[in-house]
C-alpha positions as CSV (number, residue, x, y, z in Angstrom):
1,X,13.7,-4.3,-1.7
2,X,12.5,-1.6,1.1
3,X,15.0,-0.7,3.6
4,X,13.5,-0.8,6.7
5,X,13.9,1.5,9.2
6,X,13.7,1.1,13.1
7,X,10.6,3.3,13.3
8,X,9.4,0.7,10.3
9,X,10.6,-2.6,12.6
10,X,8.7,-1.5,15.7
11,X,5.4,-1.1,13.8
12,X,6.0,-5.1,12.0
13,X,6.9,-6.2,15.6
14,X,3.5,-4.6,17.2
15,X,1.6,-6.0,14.6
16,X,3.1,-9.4,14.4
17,X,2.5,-9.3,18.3
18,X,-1.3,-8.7,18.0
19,X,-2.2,-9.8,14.9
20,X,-0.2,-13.0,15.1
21,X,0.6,-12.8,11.5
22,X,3.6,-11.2,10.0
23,X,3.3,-8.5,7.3
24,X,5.5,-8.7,4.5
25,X,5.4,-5.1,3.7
26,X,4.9,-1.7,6.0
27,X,4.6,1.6,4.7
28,X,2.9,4.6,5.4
29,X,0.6,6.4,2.2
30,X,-1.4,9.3,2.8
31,X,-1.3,9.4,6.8
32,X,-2.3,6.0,7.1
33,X,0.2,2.9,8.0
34,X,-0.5,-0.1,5.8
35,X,0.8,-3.6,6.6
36,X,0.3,-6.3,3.8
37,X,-0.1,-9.8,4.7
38,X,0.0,-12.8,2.3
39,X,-3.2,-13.5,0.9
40,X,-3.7,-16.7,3.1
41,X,-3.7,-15.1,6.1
42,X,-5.5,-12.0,5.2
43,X,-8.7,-13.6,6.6
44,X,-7.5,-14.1,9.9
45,X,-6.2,-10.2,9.8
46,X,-9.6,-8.7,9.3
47,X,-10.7,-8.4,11.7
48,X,-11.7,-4.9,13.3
49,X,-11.0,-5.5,16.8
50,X,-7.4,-6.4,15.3
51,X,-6.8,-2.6,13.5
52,X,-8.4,-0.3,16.2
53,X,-5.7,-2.1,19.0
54,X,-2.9,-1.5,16.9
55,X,-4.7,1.8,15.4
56,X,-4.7,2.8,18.9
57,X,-1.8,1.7,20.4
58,X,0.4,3.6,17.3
59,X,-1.9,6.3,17.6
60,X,-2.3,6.9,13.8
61,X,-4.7,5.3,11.6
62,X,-3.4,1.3,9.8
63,X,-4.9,-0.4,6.4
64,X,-4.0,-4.0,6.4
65,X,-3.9,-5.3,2.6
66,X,-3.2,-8.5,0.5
67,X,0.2,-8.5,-0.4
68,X,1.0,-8.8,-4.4
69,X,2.7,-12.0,-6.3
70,X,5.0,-11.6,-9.1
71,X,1.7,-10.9,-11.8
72,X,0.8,-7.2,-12.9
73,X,-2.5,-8.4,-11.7
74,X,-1.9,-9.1,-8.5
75,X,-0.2,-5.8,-8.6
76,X,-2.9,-3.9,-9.5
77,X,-5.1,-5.1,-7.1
78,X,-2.0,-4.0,-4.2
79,X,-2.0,-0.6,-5.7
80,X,-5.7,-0.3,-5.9
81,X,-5.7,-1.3,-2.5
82,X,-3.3,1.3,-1.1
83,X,-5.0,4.3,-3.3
84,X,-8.7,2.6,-2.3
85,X,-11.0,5.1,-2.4
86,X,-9.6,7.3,-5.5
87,X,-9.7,4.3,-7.7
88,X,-8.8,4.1,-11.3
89,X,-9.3,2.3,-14.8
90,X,-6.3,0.6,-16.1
91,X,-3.1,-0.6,-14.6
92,X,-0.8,-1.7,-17.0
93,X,3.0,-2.0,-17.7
94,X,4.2,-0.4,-20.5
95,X,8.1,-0.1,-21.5
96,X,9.0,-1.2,-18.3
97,X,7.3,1.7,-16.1
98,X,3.6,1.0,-15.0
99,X,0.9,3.0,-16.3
100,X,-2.0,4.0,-14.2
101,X,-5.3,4.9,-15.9
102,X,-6.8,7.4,-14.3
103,X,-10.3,7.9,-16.1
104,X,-11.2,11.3,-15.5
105,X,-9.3,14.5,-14.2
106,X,-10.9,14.6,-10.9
107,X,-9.1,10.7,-10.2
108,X,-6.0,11.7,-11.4
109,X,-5.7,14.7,-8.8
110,X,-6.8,12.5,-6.0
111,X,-4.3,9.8,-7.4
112,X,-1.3,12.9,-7.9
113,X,-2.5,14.7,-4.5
114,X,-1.6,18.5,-3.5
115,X,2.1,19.5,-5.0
116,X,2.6,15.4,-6.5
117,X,2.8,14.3,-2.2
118,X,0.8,11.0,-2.8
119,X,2.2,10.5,-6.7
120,X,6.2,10.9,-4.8
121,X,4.5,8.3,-1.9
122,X,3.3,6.3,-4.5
123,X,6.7,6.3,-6.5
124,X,8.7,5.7,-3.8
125,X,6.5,2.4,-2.5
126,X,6.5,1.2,-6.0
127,X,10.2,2.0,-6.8
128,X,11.0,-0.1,-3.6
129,X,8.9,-2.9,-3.6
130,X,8.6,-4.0,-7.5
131,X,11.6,-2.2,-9.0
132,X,9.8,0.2,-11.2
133,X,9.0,3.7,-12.1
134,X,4.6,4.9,-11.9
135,X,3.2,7.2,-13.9
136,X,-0.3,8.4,-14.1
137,X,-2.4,9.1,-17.3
């Protein structure tokens, strides 16, 4: 589990206040803040007006994704959100680290980022929220 940080608390709290939905998870990937939100309540999140008052408020740019159950599917389709647009082929688990198919060269540098930044952000959200180690192929 993530340790939150006050920093952390005062984004959950501002979106919780506008958004009248609490996220489960906040973290921040590539510049952007990202707040996941159960899947039931993802509807009532999307809403545009919702992200530019908190975009604007924080004055940084926020993603707001479904959060993941305990499957590696429901995983995948968290991570691919958070990396959404580099995409990539295959998510899989594999000896108890998951394995992330890139496809091509030009995905995997997108997906590993200038000196390993977004593969280390990556890592680091993974490591905390699901207890395992990322690796990209």
């Amino acid at each position: 589990m993530a340790i939150i940080d006050m920093q952390t608390m005062r984004y959950i709290n501002l979106f919780e206040r506008i958004a009248r939905v609490r996220a489960t998870k906040c973290f921040i990937y590539n510049n952007t803040i990202y707040f996941a939100v159960p899947a039931r309540f993802f509807g009532k999140t999307a809403n545009p007006q919702i992200s530019r008052a908190i975009s604007e408020q924080l004055g940084k740019r926020i993603r707001v994704i479904k959060d993941a159950d305990d499957d590696l599917n429901s995983i995948g389709r968290f991570v691919e959100s958070v990396v959404s647009p580099a995409g990539f082929d295959n998510f899989e688990l594999q000896e108890g680290v998951y394995v992330i198919t890139a496809g091509s060269r030009e995905r995997a540098a997108t997906l590993i980022g200038r000196n390993k930044t977004r593969l280390l952000e990556l890592s680091a959200i993974i490591k905390d929220y699901f207890g395992k180690e990322v690796k990209v192929v």
